[in-house]
OpenMM code with the backbone's topology and positions (N, CA, C; nanometers):
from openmm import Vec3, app, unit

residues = "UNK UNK UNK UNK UNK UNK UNK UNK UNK UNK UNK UNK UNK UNK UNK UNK UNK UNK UNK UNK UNK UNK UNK UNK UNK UNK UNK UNK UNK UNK UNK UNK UNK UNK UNK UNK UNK UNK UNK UNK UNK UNK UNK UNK UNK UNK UNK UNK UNK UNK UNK UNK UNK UNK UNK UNK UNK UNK UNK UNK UNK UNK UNK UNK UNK UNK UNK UNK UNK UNK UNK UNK UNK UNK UNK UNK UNK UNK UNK UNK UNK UNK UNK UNK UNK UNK UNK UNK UNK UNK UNK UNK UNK UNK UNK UNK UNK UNK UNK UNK UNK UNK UNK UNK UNK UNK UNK UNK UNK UNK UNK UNK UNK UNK UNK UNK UNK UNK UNK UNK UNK UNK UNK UNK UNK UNK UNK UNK UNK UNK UNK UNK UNK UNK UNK UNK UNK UNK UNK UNK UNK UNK UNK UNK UNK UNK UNK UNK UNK UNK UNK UNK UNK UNK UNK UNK UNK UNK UNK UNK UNK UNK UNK UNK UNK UNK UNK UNK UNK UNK".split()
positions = [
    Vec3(-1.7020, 1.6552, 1.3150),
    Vec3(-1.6557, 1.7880, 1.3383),
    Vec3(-1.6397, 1.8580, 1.2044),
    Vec3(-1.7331, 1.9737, 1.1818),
    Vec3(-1.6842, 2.0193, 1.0492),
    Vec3(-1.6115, 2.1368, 1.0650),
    Vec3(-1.4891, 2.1196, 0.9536),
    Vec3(-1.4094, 2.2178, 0.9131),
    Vec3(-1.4607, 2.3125, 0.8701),
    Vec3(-1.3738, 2.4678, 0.9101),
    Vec3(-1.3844, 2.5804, 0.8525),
    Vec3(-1.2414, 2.6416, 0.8006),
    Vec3(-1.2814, 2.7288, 0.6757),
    Vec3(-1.1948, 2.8038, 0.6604),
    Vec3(-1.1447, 2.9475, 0.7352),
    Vec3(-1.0049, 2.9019, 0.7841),
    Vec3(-0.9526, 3.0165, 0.8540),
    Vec3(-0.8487, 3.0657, 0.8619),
    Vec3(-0.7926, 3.2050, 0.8003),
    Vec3(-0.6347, 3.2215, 0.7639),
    Vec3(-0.5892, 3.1760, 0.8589),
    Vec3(-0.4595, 3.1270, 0.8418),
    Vec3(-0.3018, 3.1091, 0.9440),
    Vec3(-0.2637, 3.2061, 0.9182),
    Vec3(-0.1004, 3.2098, 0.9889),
    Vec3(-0.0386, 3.3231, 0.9417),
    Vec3(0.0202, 3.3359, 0.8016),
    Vec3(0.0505, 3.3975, 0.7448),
    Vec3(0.0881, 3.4104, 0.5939),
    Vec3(-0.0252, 3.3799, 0.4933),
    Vec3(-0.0146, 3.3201, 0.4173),
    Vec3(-0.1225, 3.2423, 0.3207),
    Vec3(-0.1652, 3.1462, 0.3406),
    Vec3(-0.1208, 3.0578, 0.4125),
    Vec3(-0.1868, 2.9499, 0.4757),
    Vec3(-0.3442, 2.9724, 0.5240),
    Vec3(-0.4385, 2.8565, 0.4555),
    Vec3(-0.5636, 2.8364, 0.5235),
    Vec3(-0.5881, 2.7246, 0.6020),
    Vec3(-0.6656, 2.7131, 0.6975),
    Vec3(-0.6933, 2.5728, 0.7288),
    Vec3(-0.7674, 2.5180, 0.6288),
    Vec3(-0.8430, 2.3271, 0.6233),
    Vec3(-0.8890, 2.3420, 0.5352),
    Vec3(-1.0478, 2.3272, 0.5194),
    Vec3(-1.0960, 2.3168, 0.4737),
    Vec3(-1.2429, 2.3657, 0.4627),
    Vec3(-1.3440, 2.2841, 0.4484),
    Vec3(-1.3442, 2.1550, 0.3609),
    Vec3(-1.3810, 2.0115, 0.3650),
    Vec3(-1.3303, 1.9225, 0.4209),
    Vec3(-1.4126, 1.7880, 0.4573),
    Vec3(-1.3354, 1.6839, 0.4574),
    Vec3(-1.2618, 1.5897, 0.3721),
    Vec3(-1.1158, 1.6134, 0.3501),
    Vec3(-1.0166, 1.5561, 0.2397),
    Vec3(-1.0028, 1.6172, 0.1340),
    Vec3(-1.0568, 1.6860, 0.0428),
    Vec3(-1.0208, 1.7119, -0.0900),
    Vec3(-0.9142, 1.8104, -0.1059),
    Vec3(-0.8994, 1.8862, -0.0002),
    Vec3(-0.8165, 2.0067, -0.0353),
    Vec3(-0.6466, 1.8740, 0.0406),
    Vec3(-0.6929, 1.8168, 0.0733),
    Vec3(-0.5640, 1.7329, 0.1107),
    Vec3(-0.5280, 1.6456, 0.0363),
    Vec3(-0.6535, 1.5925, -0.0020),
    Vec3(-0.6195, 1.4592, -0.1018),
    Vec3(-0.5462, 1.5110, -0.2392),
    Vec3(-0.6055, 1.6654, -0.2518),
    Vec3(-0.5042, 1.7349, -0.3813),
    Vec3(-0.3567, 1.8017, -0.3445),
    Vec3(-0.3394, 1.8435, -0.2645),
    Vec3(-0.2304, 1.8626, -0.2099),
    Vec3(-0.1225, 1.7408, -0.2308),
    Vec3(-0.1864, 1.6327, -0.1435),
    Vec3(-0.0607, 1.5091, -0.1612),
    Vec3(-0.0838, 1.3931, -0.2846),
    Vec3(-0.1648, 1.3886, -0.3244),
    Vec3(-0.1297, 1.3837, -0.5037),
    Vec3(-0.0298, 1.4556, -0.5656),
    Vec3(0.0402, 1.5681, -0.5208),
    Vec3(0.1555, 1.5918, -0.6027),
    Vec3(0.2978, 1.5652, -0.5638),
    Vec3(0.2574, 1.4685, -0.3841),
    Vec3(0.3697, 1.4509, -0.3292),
    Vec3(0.4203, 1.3025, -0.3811),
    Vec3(0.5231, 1.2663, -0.4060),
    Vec3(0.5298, 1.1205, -0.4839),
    Vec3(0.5492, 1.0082, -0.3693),
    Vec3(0.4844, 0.8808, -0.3870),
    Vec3(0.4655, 0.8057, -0.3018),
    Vec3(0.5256, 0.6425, -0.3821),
    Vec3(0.5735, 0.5894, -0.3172),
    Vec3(0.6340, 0.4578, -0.3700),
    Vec3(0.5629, 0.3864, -0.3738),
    Vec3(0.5587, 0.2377, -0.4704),
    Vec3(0.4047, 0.2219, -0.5181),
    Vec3(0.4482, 0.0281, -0.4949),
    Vec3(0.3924, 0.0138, -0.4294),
    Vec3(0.4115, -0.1801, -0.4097),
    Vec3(0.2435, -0.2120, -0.3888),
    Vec3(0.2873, -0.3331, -0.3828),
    Vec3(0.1550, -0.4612, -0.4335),
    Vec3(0.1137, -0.5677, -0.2587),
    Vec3(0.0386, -0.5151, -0.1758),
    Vec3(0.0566, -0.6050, -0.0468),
    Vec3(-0.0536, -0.7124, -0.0813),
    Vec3(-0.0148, -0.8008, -0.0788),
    Vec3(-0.0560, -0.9177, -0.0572),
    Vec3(-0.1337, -1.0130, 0.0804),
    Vec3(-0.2564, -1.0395, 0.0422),
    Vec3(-0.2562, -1.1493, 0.1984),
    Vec3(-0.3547, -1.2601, 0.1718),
    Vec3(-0.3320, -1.3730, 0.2198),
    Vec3(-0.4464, -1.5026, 0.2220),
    Vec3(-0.4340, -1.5695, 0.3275),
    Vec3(-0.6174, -1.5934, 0.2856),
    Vec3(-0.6465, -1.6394, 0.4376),
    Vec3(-0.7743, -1.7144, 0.4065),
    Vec3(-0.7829, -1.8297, 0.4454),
    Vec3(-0.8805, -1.9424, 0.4203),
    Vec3(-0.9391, -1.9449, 0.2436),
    Vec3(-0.8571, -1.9782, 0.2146),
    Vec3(-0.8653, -2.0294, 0.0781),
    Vec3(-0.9302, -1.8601, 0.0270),
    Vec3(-0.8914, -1.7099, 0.0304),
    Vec3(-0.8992, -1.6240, -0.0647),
    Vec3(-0.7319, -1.5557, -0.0359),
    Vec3(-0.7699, -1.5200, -0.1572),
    Vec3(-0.6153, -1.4501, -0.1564),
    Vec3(-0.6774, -1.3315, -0.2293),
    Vec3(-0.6221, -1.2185, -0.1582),
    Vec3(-0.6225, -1.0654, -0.2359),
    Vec3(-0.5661, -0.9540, -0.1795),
    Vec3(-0.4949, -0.8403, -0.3138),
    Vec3(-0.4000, -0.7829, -0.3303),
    Vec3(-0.4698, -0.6605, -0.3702),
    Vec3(-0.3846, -0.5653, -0.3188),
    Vec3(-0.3916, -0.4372, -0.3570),
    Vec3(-0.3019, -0.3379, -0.3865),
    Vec3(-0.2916, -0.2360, -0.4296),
    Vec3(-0.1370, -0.1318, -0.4551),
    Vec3(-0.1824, -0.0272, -0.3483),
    Vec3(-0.0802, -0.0053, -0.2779),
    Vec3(-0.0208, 0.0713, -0.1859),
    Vec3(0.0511, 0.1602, -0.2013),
    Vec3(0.0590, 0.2740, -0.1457),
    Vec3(0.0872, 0.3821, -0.1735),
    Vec3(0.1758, 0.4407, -0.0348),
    Vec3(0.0963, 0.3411, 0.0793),
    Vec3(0.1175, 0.3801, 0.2065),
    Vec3(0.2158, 0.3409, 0.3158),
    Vec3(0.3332, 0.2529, 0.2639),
    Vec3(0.4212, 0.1633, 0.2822),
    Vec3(0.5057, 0.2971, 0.3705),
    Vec3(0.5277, 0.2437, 0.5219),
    Vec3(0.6187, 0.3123, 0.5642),
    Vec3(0.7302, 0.2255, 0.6445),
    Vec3(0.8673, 0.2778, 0.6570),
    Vec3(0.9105, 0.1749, 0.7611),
    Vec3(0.9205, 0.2931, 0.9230),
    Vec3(0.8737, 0.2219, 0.9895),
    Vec3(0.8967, 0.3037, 1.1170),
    Vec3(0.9531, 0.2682, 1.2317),
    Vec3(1.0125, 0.1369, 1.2403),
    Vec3(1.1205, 0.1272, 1.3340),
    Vec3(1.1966, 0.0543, 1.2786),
    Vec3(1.3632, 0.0519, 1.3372),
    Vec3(1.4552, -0.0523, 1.3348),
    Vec3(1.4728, -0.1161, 1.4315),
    Vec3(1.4481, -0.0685, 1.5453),
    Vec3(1.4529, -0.1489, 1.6939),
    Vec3(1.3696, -0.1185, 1.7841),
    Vec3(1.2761, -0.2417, 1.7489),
    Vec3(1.2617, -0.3459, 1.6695),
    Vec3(1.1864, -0.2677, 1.5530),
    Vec3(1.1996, -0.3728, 1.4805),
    Vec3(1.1844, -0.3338, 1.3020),
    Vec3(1.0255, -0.3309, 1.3028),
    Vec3(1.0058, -0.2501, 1.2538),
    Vec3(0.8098, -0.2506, 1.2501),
    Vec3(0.8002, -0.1463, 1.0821),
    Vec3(0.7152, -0.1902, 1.0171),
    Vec3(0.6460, -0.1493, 0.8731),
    Vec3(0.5280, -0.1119, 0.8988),
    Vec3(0.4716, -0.0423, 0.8306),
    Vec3(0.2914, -0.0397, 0.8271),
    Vec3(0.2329, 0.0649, 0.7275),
    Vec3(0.1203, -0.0233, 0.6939),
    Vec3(0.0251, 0.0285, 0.5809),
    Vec3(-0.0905, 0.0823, 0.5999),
    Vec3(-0.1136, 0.1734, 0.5756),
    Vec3(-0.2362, 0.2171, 0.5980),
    Vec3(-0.3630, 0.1936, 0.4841),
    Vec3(-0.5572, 0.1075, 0.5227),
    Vec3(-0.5665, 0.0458, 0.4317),
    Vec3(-0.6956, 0.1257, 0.4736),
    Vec3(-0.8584, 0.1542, 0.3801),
    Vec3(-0.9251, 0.1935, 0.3491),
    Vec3(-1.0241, 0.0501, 0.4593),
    Vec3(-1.0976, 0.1012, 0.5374),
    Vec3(-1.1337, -0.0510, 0.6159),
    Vec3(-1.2850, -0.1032, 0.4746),
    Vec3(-1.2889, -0.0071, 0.4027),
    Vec3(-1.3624, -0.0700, 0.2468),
    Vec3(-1.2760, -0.1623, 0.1335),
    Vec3(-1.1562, -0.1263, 0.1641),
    Vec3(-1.1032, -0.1937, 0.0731),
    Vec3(-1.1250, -0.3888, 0.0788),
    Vec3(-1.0982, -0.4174, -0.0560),
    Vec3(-1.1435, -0.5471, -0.0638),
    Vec3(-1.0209, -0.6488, 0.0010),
    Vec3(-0.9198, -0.5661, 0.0347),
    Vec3(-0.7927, -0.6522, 0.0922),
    Vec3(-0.7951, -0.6394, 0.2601),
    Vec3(-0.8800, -0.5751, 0.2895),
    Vec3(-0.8648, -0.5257, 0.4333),
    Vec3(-0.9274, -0.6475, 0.5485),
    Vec3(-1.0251, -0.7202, 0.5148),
    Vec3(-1.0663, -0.8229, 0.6046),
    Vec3(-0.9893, -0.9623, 0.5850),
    Vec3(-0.9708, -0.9876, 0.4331),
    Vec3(-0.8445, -1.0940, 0.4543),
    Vec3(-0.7299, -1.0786, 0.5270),
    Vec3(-0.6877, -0.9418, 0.5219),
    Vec3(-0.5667, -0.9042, 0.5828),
    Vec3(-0.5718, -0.9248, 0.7348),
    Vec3(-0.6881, -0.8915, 0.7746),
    Vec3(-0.7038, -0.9089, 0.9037),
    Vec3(-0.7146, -1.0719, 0.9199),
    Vec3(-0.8071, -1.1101, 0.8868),
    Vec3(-0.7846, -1.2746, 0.8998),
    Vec3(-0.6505, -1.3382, 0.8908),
    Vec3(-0.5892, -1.2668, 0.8224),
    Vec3(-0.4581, -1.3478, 0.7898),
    Vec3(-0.3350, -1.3446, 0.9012),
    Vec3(-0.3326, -1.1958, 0.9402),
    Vec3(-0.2457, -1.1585, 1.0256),
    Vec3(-0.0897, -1.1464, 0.9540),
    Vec3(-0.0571, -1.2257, 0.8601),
    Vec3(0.0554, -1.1709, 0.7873),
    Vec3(0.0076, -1.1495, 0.6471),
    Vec3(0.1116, -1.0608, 0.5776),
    Vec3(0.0915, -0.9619, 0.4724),
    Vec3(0.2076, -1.0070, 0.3819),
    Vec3(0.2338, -1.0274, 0.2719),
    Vec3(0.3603, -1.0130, 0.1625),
    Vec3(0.3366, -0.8869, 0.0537),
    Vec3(0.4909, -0.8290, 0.1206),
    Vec3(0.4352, -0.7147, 0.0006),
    Vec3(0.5795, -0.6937, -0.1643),
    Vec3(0.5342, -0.6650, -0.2435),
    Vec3(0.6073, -0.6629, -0.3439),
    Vec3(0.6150, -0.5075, -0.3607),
    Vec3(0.7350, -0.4796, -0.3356),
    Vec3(0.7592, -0.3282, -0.4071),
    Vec3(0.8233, -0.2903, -0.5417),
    Vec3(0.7502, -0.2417, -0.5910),
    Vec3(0.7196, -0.2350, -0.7422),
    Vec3(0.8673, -0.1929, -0.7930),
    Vec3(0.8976, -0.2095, -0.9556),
    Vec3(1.0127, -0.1219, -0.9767),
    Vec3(0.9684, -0.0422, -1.1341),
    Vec3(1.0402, -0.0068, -1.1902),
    Vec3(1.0333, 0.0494, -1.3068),
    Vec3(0.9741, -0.0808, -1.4237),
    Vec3(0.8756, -0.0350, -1.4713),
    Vec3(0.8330, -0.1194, -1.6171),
    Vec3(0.7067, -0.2260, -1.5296),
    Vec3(0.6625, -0.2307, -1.3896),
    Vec3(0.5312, -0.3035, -1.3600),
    Vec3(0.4331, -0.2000, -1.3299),
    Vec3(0.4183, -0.0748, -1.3768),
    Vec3(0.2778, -0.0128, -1.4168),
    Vec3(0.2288, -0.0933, -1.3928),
    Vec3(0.1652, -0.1919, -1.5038),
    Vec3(0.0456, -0.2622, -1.5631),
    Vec3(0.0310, -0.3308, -1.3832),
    Vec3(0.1564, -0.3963, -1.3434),
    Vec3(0.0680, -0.4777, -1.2190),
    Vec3(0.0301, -0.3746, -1.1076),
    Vec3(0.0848, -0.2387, -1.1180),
    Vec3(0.0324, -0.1371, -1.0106),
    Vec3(-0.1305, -0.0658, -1.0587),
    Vec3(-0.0945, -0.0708, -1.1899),
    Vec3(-0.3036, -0.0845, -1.2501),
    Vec3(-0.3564, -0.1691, -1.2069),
    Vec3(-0.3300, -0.2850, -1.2421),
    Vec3(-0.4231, -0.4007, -1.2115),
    Vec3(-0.4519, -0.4359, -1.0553),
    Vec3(-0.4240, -0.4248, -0.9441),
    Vec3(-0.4234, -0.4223, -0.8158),
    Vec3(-0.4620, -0.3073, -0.7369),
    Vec3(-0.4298, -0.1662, -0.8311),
    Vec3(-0.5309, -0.0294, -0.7507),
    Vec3(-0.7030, -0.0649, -0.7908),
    Vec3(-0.7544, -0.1469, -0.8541),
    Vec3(-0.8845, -0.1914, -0.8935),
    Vec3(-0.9281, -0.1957, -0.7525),
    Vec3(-0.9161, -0.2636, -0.6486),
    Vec3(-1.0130, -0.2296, -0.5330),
    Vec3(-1.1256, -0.3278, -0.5379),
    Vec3(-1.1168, -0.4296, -0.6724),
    Vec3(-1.2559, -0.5064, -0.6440),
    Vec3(-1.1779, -0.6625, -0.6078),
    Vec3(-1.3343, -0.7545, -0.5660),
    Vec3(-1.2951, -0.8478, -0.5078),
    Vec3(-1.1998, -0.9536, -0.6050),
    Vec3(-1.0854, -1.0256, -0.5201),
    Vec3(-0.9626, -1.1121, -0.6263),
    Vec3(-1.0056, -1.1965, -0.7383),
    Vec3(-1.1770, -1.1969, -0.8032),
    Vec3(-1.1591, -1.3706, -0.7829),
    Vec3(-1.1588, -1.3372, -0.9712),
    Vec3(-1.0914, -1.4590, -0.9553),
    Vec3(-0.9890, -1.4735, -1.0944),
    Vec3(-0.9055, -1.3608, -1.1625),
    Vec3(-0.9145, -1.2891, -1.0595),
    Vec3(-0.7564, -1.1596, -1.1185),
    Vec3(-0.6592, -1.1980, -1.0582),
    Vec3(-0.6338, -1.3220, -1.0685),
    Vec3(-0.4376, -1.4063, -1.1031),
    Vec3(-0.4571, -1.4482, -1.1902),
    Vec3(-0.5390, -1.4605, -1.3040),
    Vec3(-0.4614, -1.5407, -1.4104),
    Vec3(-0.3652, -1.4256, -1.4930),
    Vec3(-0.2484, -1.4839, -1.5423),
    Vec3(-0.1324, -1.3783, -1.5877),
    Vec3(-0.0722, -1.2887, -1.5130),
    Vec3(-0.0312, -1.3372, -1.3536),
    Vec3(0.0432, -1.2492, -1.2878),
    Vec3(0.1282, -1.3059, -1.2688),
    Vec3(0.2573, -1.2539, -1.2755),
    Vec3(0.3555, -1.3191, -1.3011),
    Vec3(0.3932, -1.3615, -1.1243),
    Vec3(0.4411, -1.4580, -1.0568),
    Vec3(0.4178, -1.4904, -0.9086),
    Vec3(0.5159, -1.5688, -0.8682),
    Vec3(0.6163, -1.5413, -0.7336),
    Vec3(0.7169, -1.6280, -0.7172),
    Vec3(0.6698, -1.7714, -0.6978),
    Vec3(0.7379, -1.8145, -0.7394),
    Vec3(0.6889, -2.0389, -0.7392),
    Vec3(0.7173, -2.0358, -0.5414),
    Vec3(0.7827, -1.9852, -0.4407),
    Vec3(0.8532, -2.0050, -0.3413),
    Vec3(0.6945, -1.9430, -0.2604),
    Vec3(0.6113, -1.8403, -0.3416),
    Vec3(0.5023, -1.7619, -0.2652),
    Vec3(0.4214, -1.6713, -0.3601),
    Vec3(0.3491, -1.7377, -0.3548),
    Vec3(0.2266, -1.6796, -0.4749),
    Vec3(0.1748, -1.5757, -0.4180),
    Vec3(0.1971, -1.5070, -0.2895),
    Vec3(0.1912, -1.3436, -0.2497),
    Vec3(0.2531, -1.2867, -0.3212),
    Vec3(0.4188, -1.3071, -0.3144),
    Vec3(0.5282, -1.2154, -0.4271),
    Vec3(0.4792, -1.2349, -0.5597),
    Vec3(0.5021, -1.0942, -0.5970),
    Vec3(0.5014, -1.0506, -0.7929),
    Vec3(0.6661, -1.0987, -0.8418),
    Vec3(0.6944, -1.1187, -0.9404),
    Vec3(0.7995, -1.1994, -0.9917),
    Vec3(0.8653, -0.9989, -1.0025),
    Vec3(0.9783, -1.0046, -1.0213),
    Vec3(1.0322, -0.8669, -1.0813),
    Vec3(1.0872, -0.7474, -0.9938),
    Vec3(1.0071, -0.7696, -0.8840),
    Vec3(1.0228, -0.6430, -0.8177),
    Vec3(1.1180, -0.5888, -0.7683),
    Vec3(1.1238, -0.4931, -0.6685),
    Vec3(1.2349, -0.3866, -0.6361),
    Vec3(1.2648, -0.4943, -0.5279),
    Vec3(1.1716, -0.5440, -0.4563),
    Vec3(1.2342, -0.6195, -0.3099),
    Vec3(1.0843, -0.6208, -0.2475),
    Vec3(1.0935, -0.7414, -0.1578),
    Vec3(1.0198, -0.8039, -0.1070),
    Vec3(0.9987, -0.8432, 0.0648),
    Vec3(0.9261, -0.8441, 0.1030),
    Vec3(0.8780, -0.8925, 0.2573),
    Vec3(0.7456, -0.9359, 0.2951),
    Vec3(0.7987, -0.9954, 0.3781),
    Vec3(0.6546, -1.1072, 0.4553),
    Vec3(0.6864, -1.0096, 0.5839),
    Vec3(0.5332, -0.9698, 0.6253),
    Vec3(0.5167, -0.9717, 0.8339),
    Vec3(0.4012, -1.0108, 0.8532),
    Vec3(0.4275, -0.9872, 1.0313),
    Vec3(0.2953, -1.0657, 1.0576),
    Vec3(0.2688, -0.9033, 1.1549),
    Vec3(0.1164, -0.9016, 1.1348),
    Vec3(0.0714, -0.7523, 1.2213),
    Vec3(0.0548, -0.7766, 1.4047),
    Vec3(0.1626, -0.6633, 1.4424),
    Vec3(0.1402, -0.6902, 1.5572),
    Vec3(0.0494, -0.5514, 1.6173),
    Vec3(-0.0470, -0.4546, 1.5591),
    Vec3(-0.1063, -0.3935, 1.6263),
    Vec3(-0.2111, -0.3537, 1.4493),
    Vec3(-0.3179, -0.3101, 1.5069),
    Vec3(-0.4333, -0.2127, 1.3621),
    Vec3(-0.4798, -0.1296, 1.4457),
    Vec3(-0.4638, -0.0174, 1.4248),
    Vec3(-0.5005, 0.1616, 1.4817),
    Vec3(-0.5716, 0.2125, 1.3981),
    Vec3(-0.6579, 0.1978, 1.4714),
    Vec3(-0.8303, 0.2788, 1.3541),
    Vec3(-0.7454, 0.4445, 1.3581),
    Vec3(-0.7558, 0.4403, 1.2074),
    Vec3(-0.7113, 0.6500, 1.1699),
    Vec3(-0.8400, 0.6585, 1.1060),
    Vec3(-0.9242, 0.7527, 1.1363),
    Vec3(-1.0327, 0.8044, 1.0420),
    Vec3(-1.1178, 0.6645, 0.9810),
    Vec3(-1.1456, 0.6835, 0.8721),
    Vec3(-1.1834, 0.5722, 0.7691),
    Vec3(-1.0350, 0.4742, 0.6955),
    Vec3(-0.9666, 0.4354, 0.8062),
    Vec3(-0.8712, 0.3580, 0.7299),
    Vec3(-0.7982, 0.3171, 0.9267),
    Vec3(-0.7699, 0.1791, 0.8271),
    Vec3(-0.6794, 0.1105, 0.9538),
    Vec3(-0.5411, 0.1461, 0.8984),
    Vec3(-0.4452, 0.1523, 1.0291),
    Vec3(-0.2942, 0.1454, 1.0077),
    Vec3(-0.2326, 0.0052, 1.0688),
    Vec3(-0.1952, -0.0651, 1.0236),
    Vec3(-0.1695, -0.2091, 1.0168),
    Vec3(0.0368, -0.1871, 1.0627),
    Vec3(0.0516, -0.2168, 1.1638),
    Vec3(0.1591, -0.2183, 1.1948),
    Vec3(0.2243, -0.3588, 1.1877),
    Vec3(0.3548, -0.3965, 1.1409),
    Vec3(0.3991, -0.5356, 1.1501),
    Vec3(0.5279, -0.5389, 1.1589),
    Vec3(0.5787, -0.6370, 1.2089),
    Vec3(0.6794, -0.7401, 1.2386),
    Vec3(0.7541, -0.7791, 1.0596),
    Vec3(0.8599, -0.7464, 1.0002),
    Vec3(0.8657, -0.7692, 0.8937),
    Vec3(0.9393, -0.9471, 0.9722),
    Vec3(0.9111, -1.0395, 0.8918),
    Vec3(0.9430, -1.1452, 0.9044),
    Vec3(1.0399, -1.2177, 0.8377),
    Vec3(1.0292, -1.2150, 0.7036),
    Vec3(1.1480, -1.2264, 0.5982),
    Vec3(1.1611, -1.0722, 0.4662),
    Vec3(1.3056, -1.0763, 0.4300),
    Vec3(1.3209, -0.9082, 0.3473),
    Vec3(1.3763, -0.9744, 0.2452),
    Vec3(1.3917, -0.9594, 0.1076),
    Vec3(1.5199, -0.9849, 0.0423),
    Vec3(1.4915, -0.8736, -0.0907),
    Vec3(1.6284, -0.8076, -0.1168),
    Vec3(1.5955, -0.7774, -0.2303),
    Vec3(1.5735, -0.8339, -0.3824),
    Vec3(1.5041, -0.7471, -0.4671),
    Vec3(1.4420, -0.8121, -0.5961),
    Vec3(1.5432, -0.7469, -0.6971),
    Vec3(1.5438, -0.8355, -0.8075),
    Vec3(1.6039, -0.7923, -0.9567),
    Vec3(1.5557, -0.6783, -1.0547),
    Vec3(1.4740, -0.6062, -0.9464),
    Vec3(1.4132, -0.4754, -1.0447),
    Vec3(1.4778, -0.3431, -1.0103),
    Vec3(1.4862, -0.3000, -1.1292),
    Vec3(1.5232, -0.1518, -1.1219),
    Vec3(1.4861, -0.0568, -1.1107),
    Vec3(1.5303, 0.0938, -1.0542),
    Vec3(1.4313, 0.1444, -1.0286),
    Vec3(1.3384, 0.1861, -1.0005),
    Vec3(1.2848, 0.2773, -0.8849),
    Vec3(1.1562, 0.2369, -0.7948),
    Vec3(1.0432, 0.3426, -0.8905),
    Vec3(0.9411, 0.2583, -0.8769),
    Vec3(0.8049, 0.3216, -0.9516),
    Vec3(0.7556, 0.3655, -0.7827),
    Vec3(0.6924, 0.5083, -0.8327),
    Vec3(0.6039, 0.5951, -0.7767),
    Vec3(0.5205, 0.6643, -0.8420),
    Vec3(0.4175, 0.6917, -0.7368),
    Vec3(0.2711, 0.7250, -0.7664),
    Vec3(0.2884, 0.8824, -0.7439),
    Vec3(0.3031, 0.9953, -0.8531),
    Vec3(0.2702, 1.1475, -0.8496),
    Vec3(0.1941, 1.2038, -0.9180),
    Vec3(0.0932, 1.2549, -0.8963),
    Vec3(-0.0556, 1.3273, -0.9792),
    Vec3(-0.1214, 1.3082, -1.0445),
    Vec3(-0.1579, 1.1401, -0.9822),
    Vec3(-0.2614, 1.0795, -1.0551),
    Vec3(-0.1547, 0.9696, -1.1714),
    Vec3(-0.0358, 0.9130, -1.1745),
    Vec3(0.0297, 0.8570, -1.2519),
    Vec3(0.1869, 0.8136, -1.1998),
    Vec3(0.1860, 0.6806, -1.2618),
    Vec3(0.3201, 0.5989, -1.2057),
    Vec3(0.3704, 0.6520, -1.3011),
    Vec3(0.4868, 0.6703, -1.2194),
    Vec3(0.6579, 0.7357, -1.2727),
    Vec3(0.7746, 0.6361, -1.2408),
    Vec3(0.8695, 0.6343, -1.3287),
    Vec3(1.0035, 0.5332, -1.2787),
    Vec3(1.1057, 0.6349, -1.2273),
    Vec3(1.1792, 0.5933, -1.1569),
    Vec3(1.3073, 0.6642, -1.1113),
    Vec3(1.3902, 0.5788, -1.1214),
] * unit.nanometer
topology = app.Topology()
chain = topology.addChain("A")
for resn in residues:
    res = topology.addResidue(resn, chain)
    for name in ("N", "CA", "C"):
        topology.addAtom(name, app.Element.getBySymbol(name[0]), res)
């Protein structure tokens, strides 16, 4: 279906391509920035997330929304559970190294990794394991709904987020 441009009321336009006038728009909205994790038959691979929501408490359900290109997206599915590390102030470098998008193999050496679960990043704001109990095709990206399974918080300070193209600490 292609978009057209067409005033709303006030200044408002609809928008005119597919994504760009959106994808620039919410680039300036700030988004909290963690590391999801998943393995499944001997691969393990990780990516940074942007898309971390919680959407129920009763019952408790999380979900990520993932690029069905991305290189974490078919393990994830194989795996059925996910560990995710939410980032805090001062792990930039591991929210660089994991927006890469290419396949895992030998990008763990030098990540720092809980001994209890080599999904978890050592540092972070706080942590959880689920297991997915539904994936809802949106557009070009699955939304991965889950069951958080175990939560605990982490020894990091400060939550890092992603605003206009760059991680910020708060």
């Amino acid at each position: 279906m292609a978009l057209r441009s067409t005033r709303l009321a006030g200044s408002l336009e609809l928008v005119s391509g597919p994504g760009e006038e959106q994808r620039a728009l919410f680039r300036r909205w700030p988004a909290g920035v963690c590391v999801v994790v998943a393995q499944s038959e001997g691969r393990r691979a990780g990516l940074t997330v942007s898309s971390l929501l919680s959407l129920s408490l009763d019952p408790p359900l999380v979900g990520i929304a993932l690029s069905r290109s991305a290189s974490l997206y078919e393990v994830l599915r194989e795996a059925g559970e996910w560990a995710v590390s939410i980032l805090a102030r001062g792990q930039e470098h591991l929210a660089q190294h994991f927006a890469r998008n290419v396949p895992p193999i030998a990008l763990w050496d030098r990540i720092p990794l809980r001994e209890d679960d080599p999904r978890l990043l050592l540092g972070a704001l706080g942590w959880f394991v689920a297991r997915t109990v539904e994936e809802v095709s949106a557009g070009d990206h699955s939304l991965f709904l889950a069951e958080p399974r175990a939560l605990e918080p982490g020894p990091g300070a400060g939550a890092l987020v992603y605003v206009d193209r760059r991680y910020v600490s708060l």
